[in-house]
C-alpha positions as CSV (number, residue, x, y, z in Angstrom):
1,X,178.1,219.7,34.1
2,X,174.4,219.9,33.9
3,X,172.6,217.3,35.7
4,X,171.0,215.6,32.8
5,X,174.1,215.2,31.7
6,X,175.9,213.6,34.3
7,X,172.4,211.2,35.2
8,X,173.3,210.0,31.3
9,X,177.2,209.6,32.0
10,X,176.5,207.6,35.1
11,X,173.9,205.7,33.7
12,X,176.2,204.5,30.7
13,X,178.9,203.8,32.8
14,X,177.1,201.3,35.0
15,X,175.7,199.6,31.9
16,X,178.0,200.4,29.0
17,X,178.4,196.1,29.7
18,X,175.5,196.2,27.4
19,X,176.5,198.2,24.8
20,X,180.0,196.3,24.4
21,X,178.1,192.9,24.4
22,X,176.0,194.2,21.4
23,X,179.1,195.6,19.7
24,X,181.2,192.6,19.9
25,X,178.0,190.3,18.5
26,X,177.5,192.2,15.7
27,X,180.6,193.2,14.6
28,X,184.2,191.1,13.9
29,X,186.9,193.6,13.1
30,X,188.0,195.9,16.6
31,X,187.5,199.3,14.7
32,X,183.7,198.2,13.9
33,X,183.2,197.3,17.0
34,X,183.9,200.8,18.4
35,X,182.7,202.4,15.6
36,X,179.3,200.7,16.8
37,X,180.0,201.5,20.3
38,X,180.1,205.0,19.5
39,X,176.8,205.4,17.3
40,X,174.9,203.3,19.9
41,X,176.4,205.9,22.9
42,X,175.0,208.5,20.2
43,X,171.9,207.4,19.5
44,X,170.5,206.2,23.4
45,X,171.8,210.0,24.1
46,X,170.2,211.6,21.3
47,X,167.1,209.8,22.8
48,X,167.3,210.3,26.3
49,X,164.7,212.7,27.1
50,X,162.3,210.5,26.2
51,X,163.0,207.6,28.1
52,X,160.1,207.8,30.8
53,X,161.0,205.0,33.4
54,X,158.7,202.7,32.7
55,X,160.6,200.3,31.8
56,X,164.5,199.2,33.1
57,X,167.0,201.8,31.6
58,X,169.1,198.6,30.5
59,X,166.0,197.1,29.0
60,X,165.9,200.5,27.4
61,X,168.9,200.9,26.3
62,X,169.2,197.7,25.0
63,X,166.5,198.1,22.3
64,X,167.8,201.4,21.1
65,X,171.3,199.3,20.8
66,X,169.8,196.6,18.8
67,X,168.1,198.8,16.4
68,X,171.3,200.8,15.9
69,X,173.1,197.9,15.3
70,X,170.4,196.7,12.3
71,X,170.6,199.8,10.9
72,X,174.5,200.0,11.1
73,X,175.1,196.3,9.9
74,X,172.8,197.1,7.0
75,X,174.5,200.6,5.8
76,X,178.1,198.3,6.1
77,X,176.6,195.8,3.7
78,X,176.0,198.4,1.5
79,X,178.5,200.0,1.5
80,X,180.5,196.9,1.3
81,X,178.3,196.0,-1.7
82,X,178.5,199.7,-3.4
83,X,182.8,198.9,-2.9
84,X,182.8,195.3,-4.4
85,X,180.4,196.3,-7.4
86,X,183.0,199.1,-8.0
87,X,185.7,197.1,-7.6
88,X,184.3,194.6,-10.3
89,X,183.7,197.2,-12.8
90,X,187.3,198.3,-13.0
91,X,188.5,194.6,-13.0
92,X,190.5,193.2,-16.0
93,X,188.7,190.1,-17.1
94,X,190.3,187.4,-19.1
């Protein structure tokens, strides 16, 4: 395993605390929750060479975790939205 690689699995694992805290805030249902888990894991490693050190990597990570978390609460609204609409145009109406 290349270095980089491992420094980002060992990282995550002593702070993934942070990550799960975010995902059980933001999210009710246990599949969400992972779902968010997962895309936050995602995005801080798509992200990772550019974290520079100046700041914490927790502090780091948890601002890259809260702005996935916007972005995947409001793409579930949609959605959700988009699936109720639909619903409601196929509904019988009295």
């Amino acid at each position: 395993m290349a270095s980089k690689e491992k420094e980002f699995l060992e990282r995550m694992e002593k702070h993934k605390g942070v990550v799960f805290k975010i995902s059980r805030m933001d999210m009710d249902n246990a599949d969400d929750q992972k779902d968010l888990f997962q895309e936050i894991t995602y995005q801080v490693w798509k992200s990772y060479d550019r974290f520079e050190g100046k700041s914490e990597f927790s502090t780091w990570l948890y601002r890259i975790g809260l702005n996935t978390a916007i972005i995947f609460l409001k793409s579930e609204k949609r959605r959700s939205f988009i699936q109720n609409d639909e619903v409601e145009g196929f509904r019988i109406k009295d």
